[in-house]
N, C-alpha and C positions, 0 to 999 in steps of 0.2 A: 574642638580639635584645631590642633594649631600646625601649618605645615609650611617648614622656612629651605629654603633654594639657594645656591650659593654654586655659582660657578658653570651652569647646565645650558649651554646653546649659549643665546646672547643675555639671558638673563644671568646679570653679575650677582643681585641681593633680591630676595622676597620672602617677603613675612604675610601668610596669609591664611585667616580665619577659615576653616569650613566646617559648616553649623549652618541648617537652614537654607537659608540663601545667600551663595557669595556671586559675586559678578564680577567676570573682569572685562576690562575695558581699554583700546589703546589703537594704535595706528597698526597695521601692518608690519610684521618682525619688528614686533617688541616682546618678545617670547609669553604671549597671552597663552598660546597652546601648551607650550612646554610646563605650563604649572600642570592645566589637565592629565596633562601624560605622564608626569614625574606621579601626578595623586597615583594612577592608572597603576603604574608601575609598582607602585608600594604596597599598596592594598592586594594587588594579584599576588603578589612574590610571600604577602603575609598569610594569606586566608587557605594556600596553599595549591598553586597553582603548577606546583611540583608534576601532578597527576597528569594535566592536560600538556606540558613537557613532553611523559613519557610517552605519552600516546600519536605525539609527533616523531620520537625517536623509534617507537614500534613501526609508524609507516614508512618511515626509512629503510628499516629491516627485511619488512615485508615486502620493499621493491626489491629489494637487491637477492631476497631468496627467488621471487617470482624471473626475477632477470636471468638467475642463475638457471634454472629450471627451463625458461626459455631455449635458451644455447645447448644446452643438452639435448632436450627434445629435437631442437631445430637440423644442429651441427654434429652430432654423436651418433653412429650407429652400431646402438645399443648389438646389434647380433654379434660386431665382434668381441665382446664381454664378455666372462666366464659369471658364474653366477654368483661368488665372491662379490664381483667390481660390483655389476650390479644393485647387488645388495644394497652394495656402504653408499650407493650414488642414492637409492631409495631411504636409505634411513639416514641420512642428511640433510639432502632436498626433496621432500615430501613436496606434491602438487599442493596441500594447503600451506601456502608460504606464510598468512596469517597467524596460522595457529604454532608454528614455529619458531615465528617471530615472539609469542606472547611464552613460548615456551622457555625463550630464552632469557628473556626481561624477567619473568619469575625466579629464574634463577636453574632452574630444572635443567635447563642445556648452558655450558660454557664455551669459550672460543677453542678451547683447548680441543673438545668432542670435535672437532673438525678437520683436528690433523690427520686421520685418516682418509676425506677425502682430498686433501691439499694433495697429499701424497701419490693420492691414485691420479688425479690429473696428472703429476708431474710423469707418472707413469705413461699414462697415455699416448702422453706429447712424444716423452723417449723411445714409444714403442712405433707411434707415425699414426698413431690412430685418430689424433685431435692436431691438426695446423697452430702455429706458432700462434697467429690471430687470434685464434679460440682461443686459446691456452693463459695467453696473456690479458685477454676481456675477462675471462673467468676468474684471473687471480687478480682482476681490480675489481670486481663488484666484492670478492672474499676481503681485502683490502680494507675495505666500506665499512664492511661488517664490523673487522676485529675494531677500527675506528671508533664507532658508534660503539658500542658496547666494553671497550678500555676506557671511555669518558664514562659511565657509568658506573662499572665494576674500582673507580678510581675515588669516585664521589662518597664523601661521608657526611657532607655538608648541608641536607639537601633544602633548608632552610634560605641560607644564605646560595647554592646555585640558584635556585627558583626566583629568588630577587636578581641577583646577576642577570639571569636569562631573559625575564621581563622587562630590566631597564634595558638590555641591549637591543632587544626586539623594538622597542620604543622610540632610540636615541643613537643604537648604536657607536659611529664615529664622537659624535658630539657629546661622551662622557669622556672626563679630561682626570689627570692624577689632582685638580683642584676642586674638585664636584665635589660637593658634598648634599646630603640632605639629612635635615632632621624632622620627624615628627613627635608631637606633644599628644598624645590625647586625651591627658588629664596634667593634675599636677604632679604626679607620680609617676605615670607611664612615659618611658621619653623613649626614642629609636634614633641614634644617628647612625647615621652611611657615610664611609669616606671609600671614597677611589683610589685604584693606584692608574698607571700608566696605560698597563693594558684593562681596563675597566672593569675591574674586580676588585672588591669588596676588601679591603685592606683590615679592617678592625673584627674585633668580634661584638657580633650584635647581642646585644641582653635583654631582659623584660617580653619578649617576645610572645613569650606563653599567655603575659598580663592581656596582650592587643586582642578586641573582637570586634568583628567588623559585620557587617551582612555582606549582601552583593554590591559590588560596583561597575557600573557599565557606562564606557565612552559611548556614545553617537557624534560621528563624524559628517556625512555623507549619506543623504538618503540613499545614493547609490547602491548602497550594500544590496536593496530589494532587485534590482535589475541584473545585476551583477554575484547575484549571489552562489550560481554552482559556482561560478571559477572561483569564488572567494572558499568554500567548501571543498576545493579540491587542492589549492595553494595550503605550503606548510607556513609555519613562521620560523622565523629565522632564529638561530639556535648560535652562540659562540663559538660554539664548538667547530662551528661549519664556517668561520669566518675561512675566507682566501676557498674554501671547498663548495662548488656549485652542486644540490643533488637537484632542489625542484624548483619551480616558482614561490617567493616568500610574499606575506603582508603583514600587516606590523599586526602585534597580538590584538592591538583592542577591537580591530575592523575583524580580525577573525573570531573574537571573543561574542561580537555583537550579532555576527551573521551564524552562529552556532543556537543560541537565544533566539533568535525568530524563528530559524528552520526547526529546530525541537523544541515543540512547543503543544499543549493540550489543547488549548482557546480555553480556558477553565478559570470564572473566577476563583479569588481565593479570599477576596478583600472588597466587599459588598462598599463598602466607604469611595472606593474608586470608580463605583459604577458612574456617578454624576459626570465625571471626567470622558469618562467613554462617551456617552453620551453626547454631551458637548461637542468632542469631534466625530461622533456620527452626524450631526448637525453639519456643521461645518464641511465634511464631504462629503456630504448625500448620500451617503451608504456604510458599510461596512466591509472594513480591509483585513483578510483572511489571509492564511493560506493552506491550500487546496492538498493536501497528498495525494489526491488520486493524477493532476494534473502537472504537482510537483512545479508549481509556481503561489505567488503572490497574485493577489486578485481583489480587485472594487467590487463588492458587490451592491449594485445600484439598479433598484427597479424592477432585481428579480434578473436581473442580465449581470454576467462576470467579465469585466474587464481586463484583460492582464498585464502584469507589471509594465512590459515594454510602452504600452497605449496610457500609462498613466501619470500624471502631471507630478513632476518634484515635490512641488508643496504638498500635495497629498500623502507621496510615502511621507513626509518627514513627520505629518501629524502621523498618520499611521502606525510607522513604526512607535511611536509612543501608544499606540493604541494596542501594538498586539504585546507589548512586554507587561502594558495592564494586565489585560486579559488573561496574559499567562502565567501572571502574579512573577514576573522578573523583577518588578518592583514594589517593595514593601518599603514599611517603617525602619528607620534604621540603614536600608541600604543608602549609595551614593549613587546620583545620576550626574556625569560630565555631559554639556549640550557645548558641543564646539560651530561656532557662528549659524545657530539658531536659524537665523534670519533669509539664511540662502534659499533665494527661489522663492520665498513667500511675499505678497504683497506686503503692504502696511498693515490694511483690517486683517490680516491672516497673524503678523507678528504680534499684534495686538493680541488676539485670540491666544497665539500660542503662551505667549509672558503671563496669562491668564491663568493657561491649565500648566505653567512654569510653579506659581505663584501655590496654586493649589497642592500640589505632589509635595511642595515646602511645608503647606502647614499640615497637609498627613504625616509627614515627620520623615519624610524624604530628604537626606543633605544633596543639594541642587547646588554646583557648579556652573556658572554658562560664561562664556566665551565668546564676546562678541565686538561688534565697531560699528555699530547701528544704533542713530539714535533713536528711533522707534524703538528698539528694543529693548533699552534702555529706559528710556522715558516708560513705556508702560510695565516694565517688570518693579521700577520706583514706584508705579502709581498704583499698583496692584497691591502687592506688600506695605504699603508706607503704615496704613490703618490696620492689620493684621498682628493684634500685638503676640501670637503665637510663633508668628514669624521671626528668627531671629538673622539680620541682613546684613553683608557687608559688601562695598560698590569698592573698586579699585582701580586704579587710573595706572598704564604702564609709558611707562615716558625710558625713550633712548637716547643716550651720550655715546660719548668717542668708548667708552669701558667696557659698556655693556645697558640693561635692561632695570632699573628701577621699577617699585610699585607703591606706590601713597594712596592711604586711604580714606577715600569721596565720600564714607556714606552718611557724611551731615552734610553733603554739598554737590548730591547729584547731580542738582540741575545746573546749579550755577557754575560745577566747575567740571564735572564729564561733558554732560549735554551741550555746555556751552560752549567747548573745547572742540567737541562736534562740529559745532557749526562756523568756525572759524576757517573750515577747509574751503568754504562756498561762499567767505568774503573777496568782494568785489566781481563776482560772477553775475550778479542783476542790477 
């Protein structure tokens, strides 16, 4: 599979192999990440990540009914109502604002079903029963609503929004009318993307039906383990919402990742990955769970449960590799992006990791990794070099006044990544 960049952040040009093991490699903003996140982007918006969209616009819905519902309870007294208003306020704003939310997304309720109560507010108001304030907080949360659900009821595309949505989640600002992407993954199958101004999908996309992918999952930031209700209760950010504030956003792949840990069996599925697990039970003394009853991440070592907050960076990061095993998030055929690997682990820990990097490669895992560490480097070459199942390519990103180049090292790791390494710590001894 072959995936080329043209225009995205500061990368001007990239041509890059992913198959096996590819590695990039380069100084600080030379858009190393942006290739992950562009893969990230494509793969989500292809396999159909349409669903996990809606389920973002459902929770929007569901605030603004539950808000609605709120103000009534709060600020409405219901006695002066005849049993009419009542009624329509009851068969509009039900106390389960969820299920009316999912009611509407089905199609079952339209915007239209709610001019009745628009109306009986405006009544309200004229009759002195609800204050101007009321009146007007109640027709901006309705407001919301018709919002949310006119970008949908508009949509027939949902193909190409679902890519939209995911590269803006990703990049937002920094997709330009000059972006473009193509992917190859065979000789046959090809997908180009071109941009326009407001970062929407200009062309019509073809072959699409040919594409199959498995799972793809970024890992960023062990953090996600610490940090993971609030990442669990943030939405991502939608275009739709650009210039419109509803909640707090994170970009899809960090919510994509912290969804994957928290729903999760512990079950293998792929008896071949046990050795891996293993490996990093070694390497942290125990085994890293997480607990439903406790509703946290936990070390368990010794027969004693550590929790997330008490436990070292470098342990979630092998961890988390350890519970997407476990929960078979990672098979044959999916992709794994590792963006700078190396944070927070020693050497002998990076070494280790480039190890079980190396390994998830030749189970047939396509491994991306992302890094500016020459330990990390050096051992994911020395790991793979002899692995003729392994198929590897090393990339070097070098920046100009233009933008971001990528040329590729993988006949000349050492002598021309590693050693390009170490040119930063000339004349420092």
């Amino acid at each position: 599979m072959k995936l080329s960049i043209q225009n995205i952040g500061v990368v001007k040009e990239a041509d890059i192999s992913i198959d096996g093991l590819t590695v990039i490699c380069g100084e600080n903003d030379t858009g190393k990440s942006t290739i992950g996140k562009t893969l990230f982007a494509l793969i989500k918006g292809i396999i159909g990540y349409e669903e996990d969209f809606q389920s973002e616009i459902s929770y929007e819905l569901a605030t603004r009914f539950r808000q609605i519902h709120r103000v009534i309870e709060q600020e409405i007294d219901l006695s002066q109502l005849d049993d009419e208003q009542i009624g329509i306020i009851h068969r509009h704003i039900p106390i389960s604002s969820l299920f009316l939310a999912k009611q509407v997304r089905s199609g079952k309720l339209q915007y239209n079903d709610f001019l009745p109560f628009i109306e009986l507010l405006k009544q309200l108001y004229d009759d002195k029963i609800i204050i101007l304030e009321t009146y007007e907080r109640l027709l901006h949360y309705i407001k919301d609503i018709e919002f949310f659900l006119n970008q949908e009821i508009n949509s027939n595309k949902k193909q190409k929004i679902a890519l939209e949505r995911a590269f803006f989640s990703e990049f937002q600002t920094l997709i330009t009318d000059e972006s473009k992407v193509h992917l190859m993954d065979n000789d046959i199958n090809g997908l180009m993307i071109e941009f326009n101004k407001k970062s929407k999908i200009k062309n019509e996309l073809s072959n699409l039906e040919n594409f199959y992918f498995g799972e793809i999952t970024y890992i960023e930031t062990p953090a996600v383990v610490q940090f993971f209700k609030l990442i669990m209760s943030a939405g991502v950010k939608l275009p739709e919402q650009n210039g419109r504030r509803f909640r707090e956003t994170v970009p899809l792949h960090t919510k994509d990742l912290t969804r994957k840990l928290f729903n999760s069996d512990s079950i293998f599925s792929n008896e071949a990955f046990s050795n891996i697990h293993e490996m990093i039970y070694e390497a942290i003394q125990g085994d890293f769970v997480y607990d439903n009853g406790n509703n946290d991440f936990y070390l368990n070592r010794n027969g004693k449960n550590i929790p997330s907050m008490d436990i070292a960076s470098g342990i979630k990061s092998l961890g988390i590799i350890d519970i997407l095993i476990k929960n078979s998030i990672l098979n044959p055929n999916d992709i794994l992006i590792l963006d700078e690997p190396e944070i927070n682990l020693h050497p002998e820990w990076q070494n280790k990791y480039a190890e079980i990097i190396c390994m998830l490669a030749e189970y047939g895992i396509k491994v991306l990794v992302v890094t500016h560490s020459p330990y990390m480097v050096s051992a994911l070459h020395h790991f793979s070099k002899n692995k003729d199942t392994i198929k590897r390519s090393f990339y070097l990103a070098e920046k100009d006044e233009s933008g971001s180049y990528f040329s590729d090292e993988t006949d000349n790791v050492m002598g021309g990544i590693v050693k390009r390494f170490a040119y930063a710590l000339e004349g420092m001894y």
